[in-house]
C-alpha positions in Angstrom: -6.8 21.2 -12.3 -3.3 19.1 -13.2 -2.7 15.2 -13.0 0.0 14.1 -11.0 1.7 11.2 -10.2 2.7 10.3 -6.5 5.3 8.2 -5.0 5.0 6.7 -1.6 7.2 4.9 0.6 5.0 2.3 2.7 5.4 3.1 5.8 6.4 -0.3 8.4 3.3 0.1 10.2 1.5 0.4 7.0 0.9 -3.6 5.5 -0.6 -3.0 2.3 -1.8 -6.3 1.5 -4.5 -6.5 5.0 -7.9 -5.6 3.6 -8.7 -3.9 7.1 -5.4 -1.7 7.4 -6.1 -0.7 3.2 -9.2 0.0 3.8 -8.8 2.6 6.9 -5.8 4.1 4.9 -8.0 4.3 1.9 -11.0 6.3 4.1 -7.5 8.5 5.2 -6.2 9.6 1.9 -9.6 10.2 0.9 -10.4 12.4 3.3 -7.2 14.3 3.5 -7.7 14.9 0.2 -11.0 16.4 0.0 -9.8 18.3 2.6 -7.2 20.2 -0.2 -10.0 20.1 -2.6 -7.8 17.0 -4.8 -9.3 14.3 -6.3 -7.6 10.7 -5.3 -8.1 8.4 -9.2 -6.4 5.5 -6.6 -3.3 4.2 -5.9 -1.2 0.7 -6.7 1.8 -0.9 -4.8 4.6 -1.8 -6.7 8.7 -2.7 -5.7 7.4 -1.7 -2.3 6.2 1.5 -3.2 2.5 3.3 -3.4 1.6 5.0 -7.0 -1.2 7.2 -6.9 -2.9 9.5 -9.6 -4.5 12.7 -8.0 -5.7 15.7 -9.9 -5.3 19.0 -7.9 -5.0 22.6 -8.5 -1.6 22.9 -8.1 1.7 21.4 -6.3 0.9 23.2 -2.8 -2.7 20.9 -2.4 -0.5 17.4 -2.5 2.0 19.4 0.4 -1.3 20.0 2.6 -1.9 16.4 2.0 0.8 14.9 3.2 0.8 17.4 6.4 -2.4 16.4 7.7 -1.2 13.0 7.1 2.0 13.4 8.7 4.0 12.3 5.4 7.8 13.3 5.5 8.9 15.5 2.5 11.0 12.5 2.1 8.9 9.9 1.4 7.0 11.3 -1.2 7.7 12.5 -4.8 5.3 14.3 -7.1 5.7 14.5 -10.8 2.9 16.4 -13.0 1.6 14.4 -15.0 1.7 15.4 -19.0 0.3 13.4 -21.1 -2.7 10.9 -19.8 -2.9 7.8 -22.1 -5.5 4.8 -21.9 -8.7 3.5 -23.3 -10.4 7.0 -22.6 -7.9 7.9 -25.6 -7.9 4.9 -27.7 -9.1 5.7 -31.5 -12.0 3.8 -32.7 -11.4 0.8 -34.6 -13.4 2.3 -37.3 -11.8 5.7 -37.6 -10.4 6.3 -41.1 -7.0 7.1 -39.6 -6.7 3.8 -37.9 -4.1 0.9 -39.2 -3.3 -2.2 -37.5 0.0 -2.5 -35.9 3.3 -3.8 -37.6 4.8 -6.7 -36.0 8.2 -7.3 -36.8 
């Protein structure tokens, strides 16, 4: 499976911010993309945009997606992700390799 990182326009019928209108979207994307076999990590809205993190087998699975959801080609950008970086990564405190930061 690869990591990638989706883009979103909102869509104007789409209001992001109503609990009952994100939470039938939500039960959408999930479905859609079980249907592909992907696995939705979630999404965030930014600058009046949707950022998701899905792992899939490849490129083709996030297409499906965005058919069965009716998603324009154009409203959507998918970048493979290359490099996953977080507290799943982090080095232990105690590690022998591990120095405090230098602030300038």
């Amino acid at each position: 499976m690869q990591t990638f990182l989706i883009e979103r326009t909102i869509s104007p019928l789409f209001d992001p911010s109503n609990p009952d209108q994100a939470a039938l979207h939500s039960r959408w994307a999930v479905d859609a993309y079980q249907q592909v076999g992907a696995v939705w990590y979630g999404s965030v809205v930014a600058g009046g945009k949707m950022f998701g993190l899905v792992s899939a087998q490849d490129e083709t699975a996030i297409g499906r997606y965005c058919e069965i959801l009716g998603i324009a080609p154009a409203d959507i950008v998918v970048r493979r992700v290359e490099t996953l970086l977080g507290p799943t990564v982090a080095m232990p405190p105690n590690d022998p390799r591990f120095r405090p930061m230098r602030r300038p």
